[in-house]
C-alpha positions in Angstrom: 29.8 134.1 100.5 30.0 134.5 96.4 32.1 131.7 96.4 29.9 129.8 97.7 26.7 131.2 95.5 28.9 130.0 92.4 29.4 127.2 93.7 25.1 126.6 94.2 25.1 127.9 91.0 27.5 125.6 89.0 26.3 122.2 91.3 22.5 123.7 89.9 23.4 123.7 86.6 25.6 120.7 86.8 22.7 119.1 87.5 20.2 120.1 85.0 22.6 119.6 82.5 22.9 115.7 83.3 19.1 115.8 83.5 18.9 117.1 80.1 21.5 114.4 79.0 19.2 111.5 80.8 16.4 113.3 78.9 18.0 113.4 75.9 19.3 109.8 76.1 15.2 108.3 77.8 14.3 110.2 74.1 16.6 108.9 71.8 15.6 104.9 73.7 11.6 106.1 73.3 12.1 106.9 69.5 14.3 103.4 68.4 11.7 101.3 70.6 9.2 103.1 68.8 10.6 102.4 65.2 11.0 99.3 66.4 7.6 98.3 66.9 7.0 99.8 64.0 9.3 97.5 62.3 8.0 94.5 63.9 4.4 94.0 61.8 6.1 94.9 59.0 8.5 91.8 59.1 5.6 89.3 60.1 3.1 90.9 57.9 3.6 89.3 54.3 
């Protein structure tokens, strides 16, 4: 019975830590597509 309540436990946490991995990762792609539109008028403008 504990065995398995660790187990719940460690698959929970398991998973939230690869969600905060994804979320750190979706973050990291939002801010370089950001500076990269920023970047973009700035090499067209003159």
């Amino acid at each position: 019975m504990f065995l398995k309540f660790s187990f719940l436990i460690y698959f929970r946490e398991s998973l939230h830590g690869i969600s905060l991995e994804l979320l750190l990762l979706f973050s990291a792609f939002g801010t370089a597509s950001l500076e990269n539109q920023n970047l973009e008028p700035c090499q067209t403008g003159p």
